[in-house]
Kinemage of the C-alpha trace (Angstrom):
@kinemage 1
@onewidth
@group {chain A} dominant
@subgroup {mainchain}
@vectorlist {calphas} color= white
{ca unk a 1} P -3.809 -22.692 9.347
{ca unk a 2} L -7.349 -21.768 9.663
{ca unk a 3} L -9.947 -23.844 8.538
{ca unk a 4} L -11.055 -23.070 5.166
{ca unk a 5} L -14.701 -21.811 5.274
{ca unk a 6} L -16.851 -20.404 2.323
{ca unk a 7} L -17.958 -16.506 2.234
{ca unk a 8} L -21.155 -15.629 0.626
{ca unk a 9} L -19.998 -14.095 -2.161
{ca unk a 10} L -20.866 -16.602 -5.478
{ca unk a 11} L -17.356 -16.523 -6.607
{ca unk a 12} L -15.203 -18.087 -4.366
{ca unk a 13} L -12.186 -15.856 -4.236
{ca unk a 14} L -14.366 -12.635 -4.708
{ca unk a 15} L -14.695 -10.215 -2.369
{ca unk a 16} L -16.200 -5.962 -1.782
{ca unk a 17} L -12.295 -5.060 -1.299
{ca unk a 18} L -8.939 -6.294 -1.085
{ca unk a 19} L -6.091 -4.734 0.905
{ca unk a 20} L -2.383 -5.625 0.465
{ca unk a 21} L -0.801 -5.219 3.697
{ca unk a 22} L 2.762 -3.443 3.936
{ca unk a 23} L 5.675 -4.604 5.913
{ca unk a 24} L 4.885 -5.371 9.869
{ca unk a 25} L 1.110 -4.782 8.937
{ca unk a 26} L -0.184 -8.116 8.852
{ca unk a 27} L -2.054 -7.944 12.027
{ca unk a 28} L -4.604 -5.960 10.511
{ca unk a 29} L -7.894 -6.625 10.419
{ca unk a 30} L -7.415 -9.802 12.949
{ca unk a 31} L -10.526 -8.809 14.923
{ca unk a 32} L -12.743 -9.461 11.957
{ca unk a 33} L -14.586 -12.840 11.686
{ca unk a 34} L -12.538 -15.008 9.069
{ca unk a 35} L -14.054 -16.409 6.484
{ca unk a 36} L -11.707 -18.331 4.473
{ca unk a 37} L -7.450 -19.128 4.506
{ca unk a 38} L -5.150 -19.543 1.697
{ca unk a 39} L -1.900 -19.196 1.132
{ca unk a 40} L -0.562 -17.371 -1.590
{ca unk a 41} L 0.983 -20.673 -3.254
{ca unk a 42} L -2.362 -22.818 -2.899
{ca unk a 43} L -4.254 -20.003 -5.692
{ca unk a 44} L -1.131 -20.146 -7.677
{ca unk a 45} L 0.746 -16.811 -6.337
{ca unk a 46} L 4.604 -16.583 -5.913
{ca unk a 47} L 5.184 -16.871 -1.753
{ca unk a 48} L 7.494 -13.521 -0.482
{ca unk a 49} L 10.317 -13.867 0.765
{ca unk a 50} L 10.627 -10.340 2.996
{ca unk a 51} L 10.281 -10.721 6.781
{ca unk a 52} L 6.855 -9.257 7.956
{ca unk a 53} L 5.339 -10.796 4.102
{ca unk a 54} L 3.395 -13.976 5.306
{ca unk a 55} L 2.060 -14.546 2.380
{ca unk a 56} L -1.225 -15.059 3.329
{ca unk a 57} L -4.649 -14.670 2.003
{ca unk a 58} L -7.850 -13.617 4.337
{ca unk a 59} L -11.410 -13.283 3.654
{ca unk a 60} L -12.674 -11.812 6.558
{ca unk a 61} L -16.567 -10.234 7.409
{ca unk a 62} L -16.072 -6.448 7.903
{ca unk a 63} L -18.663 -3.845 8.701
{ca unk a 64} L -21.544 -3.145 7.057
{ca unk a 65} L -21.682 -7.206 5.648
{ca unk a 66} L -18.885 -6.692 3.561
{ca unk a 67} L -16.428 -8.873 2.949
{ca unk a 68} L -12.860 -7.795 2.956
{ca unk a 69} L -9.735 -9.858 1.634
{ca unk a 70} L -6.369 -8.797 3.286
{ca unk a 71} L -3.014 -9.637 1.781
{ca unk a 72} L -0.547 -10.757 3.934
{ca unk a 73} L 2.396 -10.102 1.923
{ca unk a 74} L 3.419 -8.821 -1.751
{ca unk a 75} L 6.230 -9.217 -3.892
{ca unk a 76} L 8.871 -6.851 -4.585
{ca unk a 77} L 11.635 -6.632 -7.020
{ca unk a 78} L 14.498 -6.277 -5.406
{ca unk a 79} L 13.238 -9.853 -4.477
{ca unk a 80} L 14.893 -10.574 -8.104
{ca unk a 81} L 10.808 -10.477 -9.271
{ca unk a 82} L 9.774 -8.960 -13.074
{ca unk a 83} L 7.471 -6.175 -12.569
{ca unk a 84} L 4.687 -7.999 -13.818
{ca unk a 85} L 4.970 -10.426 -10.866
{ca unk a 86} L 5.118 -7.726 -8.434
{ca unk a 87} L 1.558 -6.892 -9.441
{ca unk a 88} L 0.756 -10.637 -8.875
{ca unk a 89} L -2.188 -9.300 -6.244
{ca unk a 90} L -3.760 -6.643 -8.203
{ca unk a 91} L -3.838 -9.101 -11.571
{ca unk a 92} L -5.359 -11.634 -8.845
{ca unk a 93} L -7.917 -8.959 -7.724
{ca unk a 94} L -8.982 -8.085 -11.284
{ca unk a 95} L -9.230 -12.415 -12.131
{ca unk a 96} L -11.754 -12.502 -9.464
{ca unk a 97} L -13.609 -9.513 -9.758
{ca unk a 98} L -12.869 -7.541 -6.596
{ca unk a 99} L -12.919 -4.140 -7.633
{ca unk a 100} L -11.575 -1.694 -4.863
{ca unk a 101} L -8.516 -2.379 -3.614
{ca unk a 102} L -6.178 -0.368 -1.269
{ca unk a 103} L -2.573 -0.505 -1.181
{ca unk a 104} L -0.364 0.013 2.190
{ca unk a 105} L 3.379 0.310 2.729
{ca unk a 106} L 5.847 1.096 4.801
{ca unk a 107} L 7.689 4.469 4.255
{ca unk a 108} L 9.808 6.670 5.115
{ca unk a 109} L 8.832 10.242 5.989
{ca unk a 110} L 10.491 13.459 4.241
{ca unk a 111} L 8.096 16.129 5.117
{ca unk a 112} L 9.379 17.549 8.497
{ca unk a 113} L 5.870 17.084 10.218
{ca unk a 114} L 4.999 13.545 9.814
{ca unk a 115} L 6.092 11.542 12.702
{ca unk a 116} L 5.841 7.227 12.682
{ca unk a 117} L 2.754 6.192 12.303
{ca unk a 118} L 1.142 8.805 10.752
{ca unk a 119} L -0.919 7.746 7.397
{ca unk a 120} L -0.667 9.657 4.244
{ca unk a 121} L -2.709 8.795 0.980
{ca unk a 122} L -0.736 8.819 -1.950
{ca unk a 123} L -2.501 10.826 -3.704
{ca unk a 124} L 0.263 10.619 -6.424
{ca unk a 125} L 3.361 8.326 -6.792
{ca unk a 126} L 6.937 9.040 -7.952
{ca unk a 127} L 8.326 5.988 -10.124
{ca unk a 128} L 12.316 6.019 -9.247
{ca unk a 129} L 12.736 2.198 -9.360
{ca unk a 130} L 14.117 1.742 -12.644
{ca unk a 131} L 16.805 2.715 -14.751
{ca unk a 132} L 16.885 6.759 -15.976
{ca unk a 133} L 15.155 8.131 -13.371
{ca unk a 134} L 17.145 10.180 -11.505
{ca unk a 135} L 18.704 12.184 -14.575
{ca unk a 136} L 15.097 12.584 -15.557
{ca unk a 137} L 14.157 14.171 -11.851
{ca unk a 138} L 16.552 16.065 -12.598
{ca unk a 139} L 15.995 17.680 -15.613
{ca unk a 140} L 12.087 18.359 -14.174
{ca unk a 141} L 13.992 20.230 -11.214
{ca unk a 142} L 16.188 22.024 -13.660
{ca unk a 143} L 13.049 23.292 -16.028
{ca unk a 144} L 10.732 24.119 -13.178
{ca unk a 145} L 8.291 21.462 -14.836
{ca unk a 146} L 6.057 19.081 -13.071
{ca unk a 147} L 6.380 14.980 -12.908
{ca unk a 148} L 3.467 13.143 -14.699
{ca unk a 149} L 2.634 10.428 -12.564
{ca unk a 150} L 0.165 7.355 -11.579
{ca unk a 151} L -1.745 8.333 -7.882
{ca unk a 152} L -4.937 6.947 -5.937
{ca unk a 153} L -8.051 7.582 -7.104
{ca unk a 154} L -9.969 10.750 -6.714
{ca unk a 155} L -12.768 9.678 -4.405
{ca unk a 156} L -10.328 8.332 -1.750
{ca unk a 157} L -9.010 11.927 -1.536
{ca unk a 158} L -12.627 12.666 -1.174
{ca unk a 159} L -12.690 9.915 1.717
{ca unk a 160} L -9.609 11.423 3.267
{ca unk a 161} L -10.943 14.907 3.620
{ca unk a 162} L -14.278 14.001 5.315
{ca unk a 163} L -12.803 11.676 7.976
{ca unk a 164} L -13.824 12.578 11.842
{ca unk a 165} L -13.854 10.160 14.060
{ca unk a 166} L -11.362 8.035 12.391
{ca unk a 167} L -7.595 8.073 12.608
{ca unk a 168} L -6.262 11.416 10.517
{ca unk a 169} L -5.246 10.552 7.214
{ca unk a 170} L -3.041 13.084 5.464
{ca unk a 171} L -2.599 13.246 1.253
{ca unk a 172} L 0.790 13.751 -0.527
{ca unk a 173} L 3.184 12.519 -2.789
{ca unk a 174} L 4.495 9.168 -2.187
{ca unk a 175} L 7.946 8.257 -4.182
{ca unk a 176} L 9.123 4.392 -4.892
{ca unk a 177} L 12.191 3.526 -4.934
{ca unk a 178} L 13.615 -0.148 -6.054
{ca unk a 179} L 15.633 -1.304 -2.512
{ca unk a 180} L 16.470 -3.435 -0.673
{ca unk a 181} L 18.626 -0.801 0.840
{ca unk a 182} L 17.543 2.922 1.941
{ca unk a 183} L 17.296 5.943 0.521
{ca unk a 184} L 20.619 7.330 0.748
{ca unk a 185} L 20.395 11.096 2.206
{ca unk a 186} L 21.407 12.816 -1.443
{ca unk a 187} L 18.088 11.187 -2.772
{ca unk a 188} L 15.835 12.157 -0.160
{ca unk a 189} L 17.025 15.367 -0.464
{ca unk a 190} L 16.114 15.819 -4.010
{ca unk a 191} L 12.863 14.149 -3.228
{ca unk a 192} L 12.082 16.549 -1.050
{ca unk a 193} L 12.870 18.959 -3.748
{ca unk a 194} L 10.406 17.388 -5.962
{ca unk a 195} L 7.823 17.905 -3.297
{ca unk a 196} L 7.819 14.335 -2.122
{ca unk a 197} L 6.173 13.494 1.329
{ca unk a 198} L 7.256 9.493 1.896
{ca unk a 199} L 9.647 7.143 0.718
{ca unk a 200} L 9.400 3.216 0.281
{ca unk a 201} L 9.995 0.402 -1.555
{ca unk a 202} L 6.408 -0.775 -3.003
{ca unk a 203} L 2.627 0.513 -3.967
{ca unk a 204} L 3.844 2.502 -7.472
{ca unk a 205} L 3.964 -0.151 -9.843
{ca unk a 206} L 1.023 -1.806 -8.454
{ca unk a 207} L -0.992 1.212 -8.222
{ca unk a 208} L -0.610 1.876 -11.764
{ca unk a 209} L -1.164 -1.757 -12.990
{ca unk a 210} L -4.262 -1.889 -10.683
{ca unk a 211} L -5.334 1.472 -12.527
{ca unk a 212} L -4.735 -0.287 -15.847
{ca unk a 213} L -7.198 -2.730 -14.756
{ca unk a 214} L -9.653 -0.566 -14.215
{ca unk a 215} L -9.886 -1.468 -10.470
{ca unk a 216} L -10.475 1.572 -7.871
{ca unk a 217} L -7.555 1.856 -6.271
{ca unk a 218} L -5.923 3.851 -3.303
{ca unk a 219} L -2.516 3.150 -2.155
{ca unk a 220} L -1.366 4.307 1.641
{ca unk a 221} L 1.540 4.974 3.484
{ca unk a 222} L 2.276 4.183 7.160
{ca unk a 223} L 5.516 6.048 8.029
{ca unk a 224} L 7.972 4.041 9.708
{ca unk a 225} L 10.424 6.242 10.316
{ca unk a 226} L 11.999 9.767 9.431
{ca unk a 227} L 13.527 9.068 6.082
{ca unk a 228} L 17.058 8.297 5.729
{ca unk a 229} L 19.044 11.347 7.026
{ca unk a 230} L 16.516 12.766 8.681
{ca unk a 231} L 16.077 10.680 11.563
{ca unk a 232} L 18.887 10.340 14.417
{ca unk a 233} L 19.348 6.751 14.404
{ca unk a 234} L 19.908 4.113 11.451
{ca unk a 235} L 17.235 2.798 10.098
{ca unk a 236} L 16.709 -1.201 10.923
{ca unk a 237} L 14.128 -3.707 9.474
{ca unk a 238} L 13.365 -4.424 13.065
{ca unk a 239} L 12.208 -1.324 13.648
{ca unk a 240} L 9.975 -0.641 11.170
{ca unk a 241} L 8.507 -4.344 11.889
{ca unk a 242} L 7.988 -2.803 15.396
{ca unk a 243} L 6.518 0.389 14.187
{ca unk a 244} L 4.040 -1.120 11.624
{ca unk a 245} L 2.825 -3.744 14.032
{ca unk a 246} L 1.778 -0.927 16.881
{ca unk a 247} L 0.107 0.870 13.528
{ca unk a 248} L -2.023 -1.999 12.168
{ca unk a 249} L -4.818 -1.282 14.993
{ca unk a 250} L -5.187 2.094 13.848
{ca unk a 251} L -5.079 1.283 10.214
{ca unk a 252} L -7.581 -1.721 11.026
{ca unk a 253} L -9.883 1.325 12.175
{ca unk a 254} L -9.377 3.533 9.326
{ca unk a 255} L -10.004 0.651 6.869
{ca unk a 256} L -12.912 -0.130 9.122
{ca unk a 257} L -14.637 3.284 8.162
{ca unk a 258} L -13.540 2.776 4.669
{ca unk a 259} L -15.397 -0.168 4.031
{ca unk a 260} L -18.574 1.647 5.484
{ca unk a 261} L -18.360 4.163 2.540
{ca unk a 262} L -18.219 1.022 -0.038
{ca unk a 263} L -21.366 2.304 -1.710
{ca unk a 264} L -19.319 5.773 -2.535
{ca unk a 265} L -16.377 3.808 -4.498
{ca unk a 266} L -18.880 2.601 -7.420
{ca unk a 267} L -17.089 0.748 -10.225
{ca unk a 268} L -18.285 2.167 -13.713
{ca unk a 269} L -19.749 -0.691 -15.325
């Protein structure tokens, strides 16, 4: 492990953003100057157990000065975790005052034109991890009616649309589902249905818990692969391990020009 060094913010653990890494996306941000290592056991977290979850915590210098935590690793519960341990990170966030945060995942994509690696802002997110959902979905489908739902805050769709130079970052719905396995191809389907652009197995319940908090919040997703059906192939772990790792450059570059437009994601006070 790295040795332990002290940032310059006066709380210890504080920090101008935190980012929870998806699956495969750990490398991200390795480029930076680190600042500080912890595990997620040594500040009293619950360690993952998912291949490509290190379970990790970084304080690294990014642009501009700022300093930028990266999480290694989250929870999930299909992990046989309570929802309120899933959101370990974003309840450690708000503890420590570090106010922005932005979510990534792996995912699955439904919409015919994304392609792996492609990044697309949730600017909503579909809840269909727990029990009733489905028959709700539905019901929506059934009455023509629209989903109420949790999704990233307005001035990262605001960030998205004025992007350049930086890697192209799409906006759309984003749907959860509980895992460990795949989407089976009848769900995607009505998914798609419900106007649904990517598929995974995190980011929801965080995003809504980190909303709760009153941290601003944008959750991402890096698509992996087409989503189950879709695709020729079966869909492998491996694969979207290998996927996510040749992503985490380009995400380290997007996140790079997101940290320059800190001063435009003000917390209310």
């Amino acid at each position: 492990m790295s040795e332990n060094r002290q940032g310059t913010h006066p709380d210890r653990f504080c920090a101008d953003w935190g980012i929870i890494l998806g699956s495969g996306l750990g490398d991200c941000g390795a480029s930076w100057p680190l600042l500080q290592t912890f595990t997620f056991e040594q500040v009293g977290l619950q360690k993952p157990t998912v291949p490509g979850h290190e379970g990790l915590l970084e304080w690294r210098r990014g642009p501009d000065n700022r300093v930028v935590l990266f999480c290694r690793g989250r929870l999930h519960s299909y992990e046989g975790h309570s929802l309120p341990a899933v959101c370990q990170m974003v309840e450690f966030f708000a503890a420590n005052r570090i106010q922005r945060c932005l979510l990534t995942c792996a995912a699955g994509g439904i919409r015919k034109d994304l392609t792996p690696g492609d990044f697309v802002l949730a600017r909503e997110i579909l809840l269909a991890h727990y029990p009733g959902s489905w028959p709700q979905f539905a019901a929506h489908l059934e009455a023509g009616t629209k989903i109420t739902s949790s999704g990233s805050d307005l001035r990262f769709t605001r960030f998205a649309t004025k992007l350049t130079d930086a890697t192209e970052l799409k906006c759309g719905l984003h749907a959860q589902m509980t895992g460990p396995s795949y989407e089976t191809p009848a769900e995607v389907r009505m998914l798609s249905q419900l106007g649904v652009w990517t598929v995974g197995m995190s980011s929801g319940v965080e995003l809504t818990r980190s909303r709760e908090l009153g941290l601003v919040t944008g959750a991402i997703a890096v698509v992996a692969n087409p989503a189950c059906g879709l695709g020729l192939n079966a869909i492998s772990h491996e694969d979207v391990l290998k996927t996510m790792r040749n992503a985490a450059r380009k995400l380290e570059r997007l996140i790079h020009h997101l940290v320059l437009e800190t001063r435009s994601f003000q917390v209310d006070q």
